[in-house]
Each structure stands twice: as C-alpha cells, then as structure tokens.
VEXDREN-2710 file (C-alpha; in Angstrom, 1 decimal):
% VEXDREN-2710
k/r/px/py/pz
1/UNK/-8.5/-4.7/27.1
2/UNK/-4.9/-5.7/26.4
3/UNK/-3.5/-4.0/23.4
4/UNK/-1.2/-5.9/20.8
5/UNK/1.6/-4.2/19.6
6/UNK/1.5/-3.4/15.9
7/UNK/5.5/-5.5/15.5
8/UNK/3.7/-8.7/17.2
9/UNK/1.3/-8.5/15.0
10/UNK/3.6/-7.9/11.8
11/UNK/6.0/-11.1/13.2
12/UNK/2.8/-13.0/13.7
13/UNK/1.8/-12.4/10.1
14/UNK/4.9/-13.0/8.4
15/UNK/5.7/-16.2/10.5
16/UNK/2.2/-17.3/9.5
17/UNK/2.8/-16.9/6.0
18/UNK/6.3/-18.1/6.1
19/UNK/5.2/-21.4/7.7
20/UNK/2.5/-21.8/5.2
21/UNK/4.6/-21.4/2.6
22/UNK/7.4/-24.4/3.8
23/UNK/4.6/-26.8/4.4
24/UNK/3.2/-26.0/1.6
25/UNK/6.5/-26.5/-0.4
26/UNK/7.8/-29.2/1.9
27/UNK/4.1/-30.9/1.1
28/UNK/4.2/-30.4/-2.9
29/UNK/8.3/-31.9/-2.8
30/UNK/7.1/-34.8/-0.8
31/UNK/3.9/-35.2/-3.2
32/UNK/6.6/-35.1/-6.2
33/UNK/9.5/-37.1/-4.6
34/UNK/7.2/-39.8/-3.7
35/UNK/5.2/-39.9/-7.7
36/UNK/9.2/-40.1/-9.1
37/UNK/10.4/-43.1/-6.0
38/UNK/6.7/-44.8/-6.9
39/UNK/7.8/-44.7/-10.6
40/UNK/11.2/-45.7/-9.7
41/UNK/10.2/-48.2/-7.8
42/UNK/7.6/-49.6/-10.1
43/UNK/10.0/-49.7/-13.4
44/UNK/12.9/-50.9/-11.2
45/UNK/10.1/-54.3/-9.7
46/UNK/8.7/-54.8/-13.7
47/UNK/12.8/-54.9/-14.7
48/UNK/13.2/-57.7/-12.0
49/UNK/10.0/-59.2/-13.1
50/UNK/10.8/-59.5/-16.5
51/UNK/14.5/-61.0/-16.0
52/UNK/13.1/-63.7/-12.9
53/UNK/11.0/-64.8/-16.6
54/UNK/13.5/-64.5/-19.0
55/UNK/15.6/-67.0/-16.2
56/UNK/12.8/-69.5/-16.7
57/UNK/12.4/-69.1/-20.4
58/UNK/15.6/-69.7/-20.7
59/UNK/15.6/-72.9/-18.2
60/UNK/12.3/-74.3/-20.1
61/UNK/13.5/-73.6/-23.7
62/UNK/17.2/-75.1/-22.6
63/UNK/15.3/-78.6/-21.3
64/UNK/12.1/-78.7/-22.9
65/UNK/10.5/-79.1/-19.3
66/UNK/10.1/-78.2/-16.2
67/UNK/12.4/-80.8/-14.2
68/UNK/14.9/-79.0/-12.3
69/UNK/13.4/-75.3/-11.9
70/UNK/12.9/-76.0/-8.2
71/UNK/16.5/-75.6/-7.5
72/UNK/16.3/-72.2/-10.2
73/UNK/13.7/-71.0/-8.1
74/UNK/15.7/-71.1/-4.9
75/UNK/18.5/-69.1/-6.4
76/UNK/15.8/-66.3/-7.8
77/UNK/14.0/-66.0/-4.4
78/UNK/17.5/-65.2/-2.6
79/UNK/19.0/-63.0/-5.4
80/UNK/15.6/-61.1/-6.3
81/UNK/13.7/-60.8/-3.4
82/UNK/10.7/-62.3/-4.9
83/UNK/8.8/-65.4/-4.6
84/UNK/8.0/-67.0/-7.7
85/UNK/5.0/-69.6/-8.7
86/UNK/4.4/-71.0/-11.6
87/UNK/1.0/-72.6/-13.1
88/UNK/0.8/-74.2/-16.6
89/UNK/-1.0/-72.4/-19.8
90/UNK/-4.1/-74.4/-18.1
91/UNK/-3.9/-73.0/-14.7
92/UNK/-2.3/-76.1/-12.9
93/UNK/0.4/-75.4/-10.2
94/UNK/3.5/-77.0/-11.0
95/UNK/6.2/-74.5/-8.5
96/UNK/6.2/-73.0/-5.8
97/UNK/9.2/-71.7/-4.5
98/UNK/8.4/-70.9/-0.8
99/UNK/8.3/-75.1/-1.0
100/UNK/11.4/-75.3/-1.4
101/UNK/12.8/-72.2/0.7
102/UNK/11.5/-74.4/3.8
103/UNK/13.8/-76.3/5.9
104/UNK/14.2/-79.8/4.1
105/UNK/11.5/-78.6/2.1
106/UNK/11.0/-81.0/-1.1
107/UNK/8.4/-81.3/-3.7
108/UNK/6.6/-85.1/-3.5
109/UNK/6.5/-87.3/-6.5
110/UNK/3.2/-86.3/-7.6
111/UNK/4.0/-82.8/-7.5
112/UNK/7.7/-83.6/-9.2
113/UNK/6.4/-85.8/-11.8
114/UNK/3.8/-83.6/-12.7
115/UNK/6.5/-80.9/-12.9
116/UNK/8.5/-82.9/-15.9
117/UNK/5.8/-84.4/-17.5
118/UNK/3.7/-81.1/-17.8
119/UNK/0.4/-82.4/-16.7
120/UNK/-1.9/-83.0/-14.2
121/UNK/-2.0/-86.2/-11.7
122/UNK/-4.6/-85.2/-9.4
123/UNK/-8.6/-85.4/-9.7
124/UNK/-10.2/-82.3/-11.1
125/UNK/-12.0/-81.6/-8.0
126/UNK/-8.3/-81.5/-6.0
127/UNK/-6.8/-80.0/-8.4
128/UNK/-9.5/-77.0/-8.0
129/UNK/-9.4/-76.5/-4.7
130/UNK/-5.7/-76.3/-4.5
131/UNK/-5.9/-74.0/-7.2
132/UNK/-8.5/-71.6/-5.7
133/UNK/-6.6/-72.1/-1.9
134/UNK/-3.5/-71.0/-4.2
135/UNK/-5.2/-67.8/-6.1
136/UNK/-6.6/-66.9/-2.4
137/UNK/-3.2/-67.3/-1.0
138/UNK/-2.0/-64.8/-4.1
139/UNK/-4.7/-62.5/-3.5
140/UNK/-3.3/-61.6/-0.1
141/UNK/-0.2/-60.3/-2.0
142/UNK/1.3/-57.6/-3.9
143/UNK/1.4/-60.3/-7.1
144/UNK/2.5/-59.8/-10.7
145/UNK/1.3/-62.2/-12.8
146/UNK/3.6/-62.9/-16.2
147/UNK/3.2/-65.4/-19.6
148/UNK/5.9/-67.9/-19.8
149/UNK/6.9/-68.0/-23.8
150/UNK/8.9/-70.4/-25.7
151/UNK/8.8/-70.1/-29.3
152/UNK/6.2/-67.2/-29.1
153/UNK/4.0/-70.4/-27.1
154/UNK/2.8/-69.9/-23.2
155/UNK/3.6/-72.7/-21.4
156/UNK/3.0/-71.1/-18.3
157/UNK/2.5/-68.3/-16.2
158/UNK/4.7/-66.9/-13.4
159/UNK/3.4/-65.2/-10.2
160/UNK/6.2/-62.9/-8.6
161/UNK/5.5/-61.5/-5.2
162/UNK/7.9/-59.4/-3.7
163/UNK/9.0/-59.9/-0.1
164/UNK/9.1/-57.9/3.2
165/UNK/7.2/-55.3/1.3
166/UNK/4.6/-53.3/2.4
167/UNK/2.2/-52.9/-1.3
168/UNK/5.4/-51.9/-3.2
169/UNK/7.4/-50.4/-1.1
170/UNK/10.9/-52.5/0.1
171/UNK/11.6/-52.2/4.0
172/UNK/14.7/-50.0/2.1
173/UNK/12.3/-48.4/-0.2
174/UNK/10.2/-47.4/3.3
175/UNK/13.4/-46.3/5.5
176/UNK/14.4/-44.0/1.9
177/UNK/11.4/-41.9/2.1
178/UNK/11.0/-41.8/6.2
179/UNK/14.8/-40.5/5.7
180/UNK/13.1/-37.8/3.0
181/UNK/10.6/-37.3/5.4
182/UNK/12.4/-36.7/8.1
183/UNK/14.8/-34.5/6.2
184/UNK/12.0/-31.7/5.0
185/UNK/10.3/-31.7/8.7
186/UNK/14.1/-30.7/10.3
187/UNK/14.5/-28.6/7.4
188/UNK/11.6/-27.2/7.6
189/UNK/11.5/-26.4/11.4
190/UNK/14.9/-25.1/10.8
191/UNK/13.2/-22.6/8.5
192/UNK/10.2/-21.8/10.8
193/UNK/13.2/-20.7/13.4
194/UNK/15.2/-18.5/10.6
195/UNK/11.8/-16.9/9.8
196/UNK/10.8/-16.2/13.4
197/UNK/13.9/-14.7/14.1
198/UNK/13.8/-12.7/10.4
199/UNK/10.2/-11.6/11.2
200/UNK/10.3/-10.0/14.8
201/UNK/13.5/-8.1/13.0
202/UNK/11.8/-6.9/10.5
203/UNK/8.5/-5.9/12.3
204/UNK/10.7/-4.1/14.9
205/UNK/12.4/-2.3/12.1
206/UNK/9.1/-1.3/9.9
207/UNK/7.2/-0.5/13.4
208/UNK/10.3/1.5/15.0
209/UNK/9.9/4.8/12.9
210/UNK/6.0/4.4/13.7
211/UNK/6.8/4.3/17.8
212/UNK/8.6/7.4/17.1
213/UNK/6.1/9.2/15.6
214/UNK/3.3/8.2/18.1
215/UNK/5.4/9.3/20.6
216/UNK/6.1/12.7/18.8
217/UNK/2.7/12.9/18.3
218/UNK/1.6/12.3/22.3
219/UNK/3.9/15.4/22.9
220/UNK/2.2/17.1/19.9
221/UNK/-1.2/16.4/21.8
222/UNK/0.1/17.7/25.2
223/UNK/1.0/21.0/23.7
224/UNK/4.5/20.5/22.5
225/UNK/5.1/21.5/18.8
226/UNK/8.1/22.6/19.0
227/UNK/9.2/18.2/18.6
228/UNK/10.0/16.6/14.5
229/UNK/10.7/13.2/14.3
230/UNK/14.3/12.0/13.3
231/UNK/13.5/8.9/10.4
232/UNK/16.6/8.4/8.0
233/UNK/15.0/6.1/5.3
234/UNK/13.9/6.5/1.9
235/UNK/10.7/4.5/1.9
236/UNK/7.1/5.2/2.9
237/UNK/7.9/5.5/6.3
238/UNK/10.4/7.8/5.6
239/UNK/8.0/9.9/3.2
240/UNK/5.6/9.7/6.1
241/UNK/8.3/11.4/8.2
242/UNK/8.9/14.6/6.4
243/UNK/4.7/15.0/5.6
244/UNK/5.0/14.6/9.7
245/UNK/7.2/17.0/10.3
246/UNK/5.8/19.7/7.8
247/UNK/2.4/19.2/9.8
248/UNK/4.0/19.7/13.0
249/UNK/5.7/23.1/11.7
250/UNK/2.7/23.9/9.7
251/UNK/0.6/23.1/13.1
252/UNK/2.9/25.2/15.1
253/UNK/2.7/28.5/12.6
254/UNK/-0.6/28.2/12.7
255/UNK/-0.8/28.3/17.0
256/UNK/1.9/31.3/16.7
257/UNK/-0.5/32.9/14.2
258/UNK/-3.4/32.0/16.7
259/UNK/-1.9/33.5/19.2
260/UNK/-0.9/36.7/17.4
261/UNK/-4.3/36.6/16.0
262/UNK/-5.6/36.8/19.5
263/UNK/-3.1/39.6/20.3
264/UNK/-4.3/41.4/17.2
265/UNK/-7.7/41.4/17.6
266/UNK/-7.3/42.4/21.2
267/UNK/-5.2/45.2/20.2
268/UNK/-7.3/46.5/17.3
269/UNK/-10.0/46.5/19.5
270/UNK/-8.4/47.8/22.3
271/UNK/-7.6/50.6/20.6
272/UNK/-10.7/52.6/19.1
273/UNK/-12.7/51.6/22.9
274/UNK/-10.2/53.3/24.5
275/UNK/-10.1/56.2/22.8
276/UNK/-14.3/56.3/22.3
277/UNK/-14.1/55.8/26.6
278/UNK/-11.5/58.6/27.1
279/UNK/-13.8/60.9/25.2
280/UNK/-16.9/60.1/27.2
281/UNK/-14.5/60.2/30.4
282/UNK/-13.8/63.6/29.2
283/UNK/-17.3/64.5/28.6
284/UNK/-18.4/63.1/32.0
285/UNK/-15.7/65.4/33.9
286/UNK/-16.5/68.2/31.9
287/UNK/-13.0/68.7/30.9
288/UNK/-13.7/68.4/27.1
289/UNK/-16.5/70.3/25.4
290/UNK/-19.1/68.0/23.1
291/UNK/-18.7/69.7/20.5
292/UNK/-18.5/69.0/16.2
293/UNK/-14.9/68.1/16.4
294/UNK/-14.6/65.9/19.0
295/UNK/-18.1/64.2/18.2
296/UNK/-16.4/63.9/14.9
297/UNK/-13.5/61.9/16.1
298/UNK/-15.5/59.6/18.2
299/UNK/-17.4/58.6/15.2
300/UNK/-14.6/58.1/13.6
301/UNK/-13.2/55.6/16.0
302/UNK/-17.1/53.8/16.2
303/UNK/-16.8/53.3/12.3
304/UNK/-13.5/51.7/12.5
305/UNK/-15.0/49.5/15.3
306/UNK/-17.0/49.0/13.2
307/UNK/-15.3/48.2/10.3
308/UNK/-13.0/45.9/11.6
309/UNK/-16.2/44.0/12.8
310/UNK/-17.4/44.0/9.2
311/UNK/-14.3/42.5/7.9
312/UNK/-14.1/39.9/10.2
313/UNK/-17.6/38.5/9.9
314/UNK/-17.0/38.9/6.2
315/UNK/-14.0/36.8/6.6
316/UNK/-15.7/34.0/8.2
317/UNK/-18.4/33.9/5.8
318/UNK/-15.4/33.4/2.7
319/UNK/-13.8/30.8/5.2
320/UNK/-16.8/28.6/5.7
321/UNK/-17.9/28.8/2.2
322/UNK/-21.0/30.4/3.2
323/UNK/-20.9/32.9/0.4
324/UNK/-23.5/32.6/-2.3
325/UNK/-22.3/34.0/-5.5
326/UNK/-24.5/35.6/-8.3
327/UNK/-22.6/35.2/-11.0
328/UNK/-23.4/36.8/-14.3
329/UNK/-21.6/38.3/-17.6
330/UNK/-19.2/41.3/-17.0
331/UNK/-17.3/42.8/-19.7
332/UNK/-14.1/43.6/-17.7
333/UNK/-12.5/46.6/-19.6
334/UNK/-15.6/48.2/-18.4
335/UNK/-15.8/46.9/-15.2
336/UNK/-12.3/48.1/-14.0
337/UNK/-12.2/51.3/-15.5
338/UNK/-15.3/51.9/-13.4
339/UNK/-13.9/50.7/-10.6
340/UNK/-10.5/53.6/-11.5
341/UNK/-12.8/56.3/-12.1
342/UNK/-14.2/55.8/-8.5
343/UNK/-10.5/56.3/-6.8
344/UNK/-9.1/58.5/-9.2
345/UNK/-9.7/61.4/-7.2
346/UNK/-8.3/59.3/-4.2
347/UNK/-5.2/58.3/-6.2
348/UNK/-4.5/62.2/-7.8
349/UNK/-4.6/63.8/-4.3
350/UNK/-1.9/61.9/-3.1
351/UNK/0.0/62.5/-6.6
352/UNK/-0.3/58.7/-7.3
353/UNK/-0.2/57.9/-11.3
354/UNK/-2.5/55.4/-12.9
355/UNK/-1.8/53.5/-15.6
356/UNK/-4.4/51.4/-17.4
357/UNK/-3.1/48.6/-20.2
358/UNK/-6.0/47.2/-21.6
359/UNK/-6.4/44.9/-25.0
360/UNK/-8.1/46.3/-27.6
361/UNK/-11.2/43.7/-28.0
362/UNK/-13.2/43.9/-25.0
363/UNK/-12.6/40.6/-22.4
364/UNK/-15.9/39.3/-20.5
365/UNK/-15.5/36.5/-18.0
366/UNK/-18.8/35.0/-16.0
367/UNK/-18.3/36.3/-12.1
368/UNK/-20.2/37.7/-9.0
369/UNK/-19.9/41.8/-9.6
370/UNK/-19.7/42.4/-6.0
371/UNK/-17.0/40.0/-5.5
372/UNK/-14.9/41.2/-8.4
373/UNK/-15.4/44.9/-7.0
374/UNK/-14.1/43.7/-3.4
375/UNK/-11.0/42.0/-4.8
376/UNK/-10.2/44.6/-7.0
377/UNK/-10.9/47.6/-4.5
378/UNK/-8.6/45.8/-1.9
379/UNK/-5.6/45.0/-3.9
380/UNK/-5.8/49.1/-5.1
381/UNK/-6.3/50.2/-1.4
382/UNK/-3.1/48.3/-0.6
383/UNK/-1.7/50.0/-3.5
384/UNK/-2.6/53.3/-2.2
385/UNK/-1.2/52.5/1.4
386/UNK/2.3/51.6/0.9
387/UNK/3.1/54.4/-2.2
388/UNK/4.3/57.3/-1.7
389/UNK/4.1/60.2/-3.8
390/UNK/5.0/60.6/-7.3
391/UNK/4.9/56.5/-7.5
392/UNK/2.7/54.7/-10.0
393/UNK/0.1/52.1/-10.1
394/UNK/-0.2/50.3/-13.2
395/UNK/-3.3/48.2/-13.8
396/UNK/-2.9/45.5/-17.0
397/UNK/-5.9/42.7/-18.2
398/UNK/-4.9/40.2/-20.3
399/UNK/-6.9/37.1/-22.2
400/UNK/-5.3/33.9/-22.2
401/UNK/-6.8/30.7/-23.5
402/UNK/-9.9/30.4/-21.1
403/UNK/-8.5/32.5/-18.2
404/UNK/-7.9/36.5/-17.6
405/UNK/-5.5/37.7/-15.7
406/UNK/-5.5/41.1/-14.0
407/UNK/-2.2/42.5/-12.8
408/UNK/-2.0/45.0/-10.7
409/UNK/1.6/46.5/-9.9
410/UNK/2.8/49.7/-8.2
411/UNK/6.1/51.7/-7.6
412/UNK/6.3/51.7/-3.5
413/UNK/7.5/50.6/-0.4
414/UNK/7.7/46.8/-1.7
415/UNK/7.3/43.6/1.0
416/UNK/10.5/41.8/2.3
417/UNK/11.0/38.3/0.9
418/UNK/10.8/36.4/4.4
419/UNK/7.0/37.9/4.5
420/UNK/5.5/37.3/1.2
421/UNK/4.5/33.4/2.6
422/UNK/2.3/35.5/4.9
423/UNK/0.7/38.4/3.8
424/UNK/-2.4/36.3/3.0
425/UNK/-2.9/35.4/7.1
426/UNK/-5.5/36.6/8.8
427/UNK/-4.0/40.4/10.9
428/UNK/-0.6/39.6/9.3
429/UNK/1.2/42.9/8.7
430/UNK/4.6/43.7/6.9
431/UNK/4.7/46.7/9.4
432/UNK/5.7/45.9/12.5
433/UNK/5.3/49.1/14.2
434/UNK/1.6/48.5/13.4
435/UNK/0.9/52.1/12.8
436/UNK/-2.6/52.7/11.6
437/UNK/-1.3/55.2/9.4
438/UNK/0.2/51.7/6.9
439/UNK/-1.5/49.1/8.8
440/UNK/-4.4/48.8/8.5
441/UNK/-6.2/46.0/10.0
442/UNK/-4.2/42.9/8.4
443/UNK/-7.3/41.2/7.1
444/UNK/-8.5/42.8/3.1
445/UNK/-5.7/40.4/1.6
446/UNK/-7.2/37.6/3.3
447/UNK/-10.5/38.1/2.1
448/UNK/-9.2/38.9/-1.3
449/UNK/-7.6/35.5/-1.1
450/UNK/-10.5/33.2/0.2
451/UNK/-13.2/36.1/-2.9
452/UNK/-10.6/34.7/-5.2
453/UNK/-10.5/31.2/-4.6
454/UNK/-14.8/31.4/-4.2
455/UNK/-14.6/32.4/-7.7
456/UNK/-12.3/29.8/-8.5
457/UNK/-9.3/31.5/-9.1
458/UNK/-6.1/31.8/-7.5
459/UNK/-3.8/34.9/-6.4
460/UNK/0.4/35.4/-6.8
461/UNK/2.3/37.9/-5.4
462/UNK/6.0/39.2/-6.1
463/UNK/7.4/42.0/-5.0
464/UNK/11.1/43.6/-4.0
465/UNK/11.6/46.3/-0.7
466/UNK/11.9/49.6/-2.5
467/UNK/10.8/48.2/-5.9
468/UNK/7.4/47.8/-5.3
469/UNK/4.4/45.0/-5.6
470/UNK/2.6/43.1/-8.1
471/UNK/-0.5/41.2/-7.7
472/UNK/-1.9/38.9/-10.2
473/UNK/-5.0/37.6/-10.0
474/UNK/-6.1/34.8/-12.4
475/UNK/-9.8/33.8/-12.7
476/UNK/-11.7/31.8/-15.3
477/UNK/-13.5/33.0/-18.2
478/UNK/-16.4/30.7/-17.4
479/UNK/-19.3/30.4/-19.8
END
C-alpha cells in the first residue's frame, strides 16, 4: 500500500480548512449583503409607493374627481416603473393604467364616466366578476395595495405592481447581486489558489526538519551513530532536534560503553582463567610442586572469579529492580560506627586516618540494613584504594528536614574532571592502566548507584586530581 507523505497530508488539511473557511465567509457575506439589498430594496419600492399616492392625492384633492388621472397614470408607469390601479373605497375599478399604456389604448364612456362621476354604471353581477377577474389578475403579481386619502377620507385604493421584476427584485436589482455573486466566487477561487500555494509551502517547511531526522534516524538503525541532524529553528521541531541529537550521542556512549563493557568482562575474566590454567598446566607437567603456596594463589584467583561473578549478578538484580528490600528502623550513628570499627584495622595498617563527625542526637532513618552496609562498605573500599598513606578519610552524617546525608571524603589520588560523568558505568575505571592493584573490577560504584536509588535516594560526587574525593549520599528519613 501506497504511503502518503506526511507534507500532502499537511497541504490537504490546511487547504481543506482554508476553503471552508472562504465559503463559509463568502456564504455568511452573501447571506448579509442580500438581508441589507432586500431591505434596500424594500424601503427604496414603499418610498416609490408612497409618492405614485401622494401624485394621486394630490390630482383627486386638486379636482375633486377622478377625470383626467388616466393621462397621470401614464406618466407614473413610465417614470416609476410601476403599474398602478385604482378601485373606489367600495371596491369598484375605476383605472387601470396598462389601458392606457396600450397602443391607442382608451378608456370607453362607461368606464370614463364612471371615472368622474365616482360610481358604478354596470350591473352588480358584471361589476363582480370584473372585479374578481381583476383581484385574480393582481394575485399573479408582486402587488402593494395603498388607501387613497383626501381630507383624512379613502376615496380609493391604489394597487402598485412593479414591472420586469422577479418578486422584488428589478432586472438591475438581479444583475447587482449576480455582479456580488460573481465577485465572492472569483475572489474566492482566487483565495483557494493563494492558500494552495501557502499550504504545500508551509507543509514542506514544518515536514522538512522531520525528513531529516527520519533519514538520520535510518542511518541510526543501520549502525551509524556517529550522524546529528542540522535544524536551525527555535520551535518544537527545533527542540525536537537537540532532544534528537542528545539521544543519538547518548545512544552512541552507551554502544562505546557496550563495547568496552564487552572488552572488560572478557579481560577480567580472561585474566584469573589464565592464571588458574597455567597453574594446572604446571601441575600437569610436573614443573610446579602442589603445594600450600601455590594452592593458595589459585584460590585466590577462583575467589576473584568468583567475585566478579557475584557483583555482576548482583548488578543485574539492582538494574531490573528485582531487589526486595526489608526495610526497618536503624539508628545511623550506630550503624556507621559499626560499620568503621569493622575496617579500622584495614584502614590503620595502611596508616589511613579516620575521622568521624557525627551530631550529637542520634539520626534514625527507615532503610534495608544490608543495603545501607553495601553502599557504605563500597564508597569506604574506594576510599581505601586510591589513598595513600598518611591520607585521611573523613566520614560526616547530617539531619536535614526529612533527609540524611552521609558524606564521605578522603585526602588521595582524586578523579579527573572529564571522568566524574562516568565513574557510575558499569567496568568504568579512572585508571587506565587497569592495574588490579587500583582497579578493581569497575562495577561497586555502579551498584552503589542503582542500592541508592532502590532506597530512593540519590548519589553526588566531587572531587579534584591530588585533592581527593567526596561522596554524598542523600536518602530519606522515611517513617
């Protein structure tokens, strides 16, 4: 199946809307033109209405009859636009101006006679049926029926129908609003055009950034993460650029660290089974004796098989969240100075001071004992490692508000700046030399990071080459 571009559809969308929204505007601008021209119209026809009566008020009133209002009648039709009849206050017909608009067209005796006198000369019988052919003939019309007043008297009533009109509307009045018409369909199409144009613009623009970053991202997917995407704007697409870019360097630190990860766990490996096989080798060939010593440092090796083993299942269980705590009060003044008291001699052989800074009330916190002693025994170990002799370690617990923080800073070798983003990786080690004697296997921080976090906490580091390193752990009290 064909797939649609994400721009056609964008264009597609806007020109949808845009063309809604000029018929809808065009439709509502007709609807309002045509209500205004209708009024227009209207008030302009009762104005015309009412001065074709004030002509024959005045024409009545002037004579005190009807003689000579045929030849009126003519004049009115031709000036107005209007056909005018005219009945007596009883309902007799008296005008009629299309009578006299005919060629040679003249009104007979009867019908003159009865227009001075004012009165009817026909049988009642005639006299109705012309009427009712008359009101039928009216009926067919847009007619406006009017009083004809003389001294606040009818004497009359005038029937005004407009001609070559459709309902209201003039032939002029029609050929206006086809000219409106007309005008908001070209305008309108005129529009569609401008917003098709404006639309496949702007769709290419908005979608342009995306096509970049799919096609970054295909590259991405092939292997490539070395590729960032180039987007120079300061909207959401542009926002979505940088967050693109910092996943494809995040994503490619985390394949170099795979890869080293690899390396490492080859190498650490590789290391104590090689020396466990030379020893065997030896023993096989008879050209080392099995004795205490050697035993000795093949057990030595199988426990740091061992446990490196240990640490990384341990690892995995933090990861994947596996780890079930048993959480419980500890009163921590007495927890850590346990925890001392079990390295002391550790610390004193290799002339390392320790220097405990407690508060004077006693802080408890609710935590998993085993957790707390693994976090606290690695960040001293690490201690250990990378001082010297005659440095200090200097272990401080402070309350604050409902969190403890324990700090624990020493006096040695320190960790360059560029490496401190790290040190919590899995096998990641400041040394590079990766001597065993410093090294150690590059994974108790990273398990002290994930115990930390499983006890809702969080780690910070700072430390300066030759200055030394300070970790501060902050955990909740917890109730």
């Amino acid at each position: 199946m064909m797939k649609v571009k994400l721009w056609v559809k964008l264009a597609v969308i806007f020109l949808l809307l845009t063309i809604s929204t000029i018929a809808l505007a065009g439709g509502l601008i007709n609807i309002a033109l045509n209500r205004k021209f209708a009024d227009y119209v209207a008030k302009s026809a009762e104005v015309k209405n009412e001065r074709i009566v004030n002509s024959i008020e005045t024409i009545y009133k002037e004579q005190g009859n009807w003689y000579g209002i045929g030849q009126q009648l003519i004049h009115l039709e031709m000036m107005t636009g209007r056909r005018v009849r005219i009945t007596s206050n009883k309902g007799q017909r008296i005008y009629n101006s299309k009578d006299y608009c005919k060629p040679g067209g003249r009104m007979n005796s009867d019908m003159m006679e009865r227009g001075m006198m004012g009165m009817g000369m026909m049988n009642n019988r005639r006299s109705l049926q012309k009427n009712q052919g008359y009101e039928s003939d009216i009926d067919n019309h847009q007619v406006t029926k009017l009083p004809i007043k003389v001294n606040s008297q009818v004497v009359g009533h005038a029937y005004i129908t407009p001609l070559n009109q459709k309902g209201v509307w003039s032939k002029e009045d029609i050929l206006f609003r086809k000219t409106i018409n007309s005008s908001i369909i070209v305008a309108g199409i005129i529009a569609g055009i401008v917003a098709l144009l404006i639309s496949f613009f702007i769709s290419r623009r908005i979608t342009s950034p995306l096509q970049k970053i799919t096609a970054v991202a295909e590259s991405m997917g092939e292997g490539d993460l070395s590729q960032r995407v180039d987007i120079n704007s300061n909207d959401e697409i542009g926002v979505l650029g940088e967050r693109f870019n910092q996943l494809a360097a995040n994503l490619e630190k985390l394949e170099k660290l795979r890869e080293k990860l690899t390396a490492d766990i080859a190498h650490e490996l590789r290391t104590p089974l090689a020396t466990v096989q030379s020893y065997v080798e030896a023993f096989q060939d008879g050209v080392m004796p099995t004795n205490e010593e050697n035993l000795n440092s093949i057990h030595e090796e199988v426990l740091r098989l061992g446990g490196l083993v240990s640490d990384l299942q341990e690892l995995s269980i933090t990861e994947g969240g596996k780890y079930k705590l048993k959480k419980e009060e500890i009163n921590l003044n007495k927890f850590i100075k346990t925890q001392i008291n079990s390295l002391s001699q550790l610390f004193t052989d290799k002339n390392i001071d320790l220097n405990l800074d407690f508060n004077e009330s006693d802080i408890k916190l609710i935590a998993d004992k085993e957790v707390l002693n693994k976090i606290i025994h690695n960040i001293l170990s690490n201690a250990y490692k990378y001082s010297e002799s005659g440095d200090q370690v200097f272990i401080k617990v402070t309350g604050k508000l409902n969190e403890v923080i324990i700090g624990i800073r020493d006096t040695g070798i320190g960790i360059p700046e560029k490496d401190l983003p790290y040190i919590f990786e899995r096998f990641y080690r400041v040394d590079s030399s990766r001597t065993r004697k410093t090294g150690g296997t590059g994974i108790g921080l990273a398990i002290v990071k994930e115990l930390v976090e499983a006890l809702n906490g969080r780690i910070n580091v700072n430390s300066k080459v030759g200055e030394g390193t300070e970790f501060k752990i902050i955990l909740p009290i917890g109730k």
